[in-house]
C-alpha positions in Angstrom: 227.5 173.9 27.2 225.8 174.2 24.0 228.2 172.1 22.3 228.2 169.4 25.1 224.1 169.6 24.9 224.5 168.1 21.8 226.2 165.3 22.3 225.1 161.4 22.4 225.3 159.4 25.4 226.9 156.3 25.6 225.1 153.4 24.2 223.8 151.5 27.3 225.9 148.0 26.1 229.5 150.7 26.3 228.6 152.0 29.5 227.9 149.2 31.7 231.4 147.5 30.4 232.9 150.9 32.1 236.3 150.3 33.7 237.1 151.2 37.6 239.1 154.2 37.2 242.3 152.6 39.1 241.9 149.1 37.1 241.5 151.3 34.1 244.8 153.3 34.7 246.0 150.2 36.0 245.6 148.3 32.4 246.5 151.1 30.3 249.9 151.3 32.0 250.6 147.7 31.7 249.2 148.1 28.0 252.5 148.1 25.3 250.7 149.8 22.4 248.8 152.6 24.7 252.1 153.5 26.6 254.6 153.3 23.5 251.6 155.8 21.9 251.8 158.1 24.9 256.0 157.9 25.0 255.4 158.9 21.2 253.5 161.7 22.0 255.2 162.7 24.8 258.6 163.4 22.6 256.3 165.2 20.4 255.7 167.5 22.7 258.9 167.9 24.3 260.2 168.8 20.6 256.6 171.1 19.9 256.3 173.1 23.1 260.2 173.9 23.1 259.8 175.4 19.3 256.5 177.5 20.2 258.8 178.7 23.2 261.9 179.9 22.3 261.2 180.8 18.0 259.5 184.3 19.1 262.9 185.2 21.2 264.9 183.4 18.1 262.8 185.6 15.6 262.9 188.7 17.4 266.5 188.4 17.5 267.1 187.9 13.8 265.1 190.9 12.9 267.0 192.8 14.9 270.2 192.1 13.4 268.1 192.3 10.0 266.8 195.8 10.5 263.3 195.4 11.4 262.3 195.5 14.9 261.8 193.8 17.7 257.8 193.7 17.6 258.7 192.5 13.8 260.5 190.0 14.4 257.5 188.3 16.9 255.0 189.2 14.0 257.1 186.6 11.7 256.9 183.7 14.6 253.3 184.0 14.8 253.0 184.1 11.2 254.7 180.9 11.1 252.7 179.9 14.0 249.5 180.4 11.8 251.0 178.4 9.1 251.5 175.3 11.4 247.6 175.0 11.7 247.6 173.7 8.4 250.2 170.6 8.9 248.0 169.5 11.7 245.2 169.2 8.9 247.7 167.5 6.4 249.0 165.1 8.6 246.1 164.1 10.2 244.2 163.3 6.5 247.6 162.1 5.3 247.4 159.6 8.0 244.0 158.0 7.0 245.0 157.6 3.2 248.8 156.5 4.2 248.6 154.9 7.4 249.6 156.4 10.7 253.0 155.4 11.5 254.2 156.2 8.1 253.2 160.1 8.0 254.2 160.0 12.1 257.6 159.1 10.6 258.2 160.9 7.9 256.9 164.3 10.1 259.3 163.4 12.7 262.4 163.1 10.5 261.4 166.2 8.5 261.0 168.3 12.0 264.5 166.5 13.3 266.8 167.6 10.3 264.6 171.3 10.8 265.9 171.6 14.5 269.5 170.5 13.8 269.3 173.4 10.8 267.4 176.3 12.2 269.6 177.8 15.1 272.2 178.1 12.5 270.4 180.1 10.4 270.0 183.6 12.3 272.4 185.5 9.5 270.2 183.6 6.3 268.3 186.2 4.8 264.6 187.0 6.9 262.9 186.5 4.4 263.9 182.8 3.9 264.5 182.1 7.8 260.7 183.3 8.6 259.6 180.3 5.6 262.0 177.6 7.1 260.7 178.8 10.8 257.3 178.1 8.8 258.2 174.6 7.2 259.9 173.9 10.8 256.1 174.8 12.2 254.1 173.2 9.9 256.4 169.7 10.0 256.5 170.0 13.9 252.7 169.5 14.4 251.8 167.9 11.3 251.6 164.2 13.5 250.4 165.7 16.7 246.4 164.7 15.6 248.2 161.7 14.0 249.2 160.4 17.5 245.8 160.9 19.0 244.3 158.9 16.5 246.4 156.3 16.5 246.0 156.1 20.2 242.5 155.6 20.0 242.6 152.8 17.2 244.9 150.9 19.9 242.9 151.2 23.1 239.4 149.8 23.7 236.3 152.0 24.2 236.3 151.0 27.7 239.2 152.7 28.8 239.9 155.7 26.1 239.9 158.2 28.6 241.9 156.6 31.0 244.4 156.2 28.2 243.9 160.0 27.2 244.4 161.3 30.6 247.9 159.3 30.8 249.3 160.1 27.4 248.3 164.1 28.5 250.3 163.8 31.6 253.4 162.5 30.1 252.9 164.5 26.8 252.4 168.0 28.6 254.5 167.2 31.1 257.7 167.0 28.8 256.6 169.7 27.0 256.1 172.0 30.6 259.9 170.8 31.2 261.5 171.1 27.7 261.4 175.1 27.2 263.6 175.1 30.6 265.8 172.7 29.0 266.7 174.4 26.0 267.4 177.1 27.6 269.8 175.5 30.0 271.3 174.1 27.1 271.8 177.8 25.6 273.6 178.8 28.5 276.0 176.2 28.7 276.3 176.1 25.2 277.4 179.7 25.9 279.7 179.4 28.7 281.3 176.4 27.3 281.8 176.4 23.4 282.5 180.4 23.0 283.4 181.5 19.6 283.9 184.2 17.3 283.0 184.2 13.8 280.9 182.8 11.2 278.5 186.4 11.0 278.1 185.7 15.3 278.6 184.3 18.0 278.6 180.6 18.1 278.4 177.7 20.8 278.4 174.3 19.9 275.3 173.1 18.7 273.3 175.9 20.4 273.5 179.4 18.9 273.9 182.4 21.3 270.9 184.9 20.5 272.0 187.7 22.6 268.7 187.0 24.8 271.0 187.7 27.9 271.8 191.3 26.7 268.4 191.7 25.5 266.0 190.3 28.1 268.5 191.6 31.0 
């Protein structure tokens, strides 16, 4: 409240050109640039929320096998967690100096050839899979204030929230659903693609973890 208290009201000349909320929803789904924006976003997320998800079970895992424990192992995801603050600060000043689809790119490919890496990395050293879980972090959120922003240049004034409240729906809505996918994934990966070697047990392009034995 004592944030909000300090906020300016819209200038009169904004506020009468206010939308009707279903004409506003209405022209923000029929608007190209707002919706491509929110499908952008929306990936994001599926990609982000999936990562925050399943890298404590991944790092726990990996300390086990490296002789630390469990609660260790956790400690190191957060810690990469922690470090993933400061891409969202990079990105989003990159993006005013480079422009914004530029630095959404080049965070998006960097985070893409991360999660075709890190699965298969679980017998690498800890020490050097907690930095690339940390790189993988720090890339994976680096455009998420990026998107917002370029959002906003891209929509009127009029109907910014509108166009807010659809790219949140889509955008948290794949990422609600994309932990459960992986995971899927992981079993069939599992029941499918079973083999031995290579320091573990491998399935296709989704490692086993041993969360079964753990968790169960």
């Amino acid at each position: 409240m004592a944030a909000l208290s300090r906020m300016r009201p819209d200038e009169p000349q904004r506020a009468t050109q206010a939308y009707p909320v279903i004409q506003a929803l209405r022209d923000t789904l029929q608007d190209k640039p707002a919706m491509t924006g929110s499908a952008a976003y929306a990936a994001h997320c599926w990609e982000l929320m999936a990562l925050w998800a399943w890298l404590p079970a991944f790092m726990a895992f990996a300390a086990k096998g490296g002789g630390m424990s469990t609660a260790q192992g956790i400690g190191l995801a957060a810690g990469a967690h922690l470090v993933s603050m400061a891409g969202s600060l990079l990105g989003g000043a990159a993006s005013d100096r480079f422009g914004r689809a530029p630095v959404m790119l080049l965070a998006s490919c960097a985070s893409l050839l991360c999660s075709f890496s890190f699965g298969w990395m679980e017998k690498v050293p800890l020490w050097l899979l907690a930095g690339f879980g940390a790189w993988y972090s720090l890339c994976a959120i680096a455009d998420s204030s990026v998107h917002s922003t370029a959002l906003a240049d891209v929509v009127p004034a009029s109907r910014l929230g509108a166009a807010f409240s659809v790219r949140s729906v889509m955008g948290f809505g794949a990422g609600a659903v994309s932990p459960w996918v992986f995971g899927l994934a992981s079993d069939w990966g599992q029941s499918h693609f079973r083999r031995q070697g290579l320091g573990g047990r491998w399935h296709g392009a989704v490692p086993d973890w041993g969360l079964s034995q753990d968790l169960g």
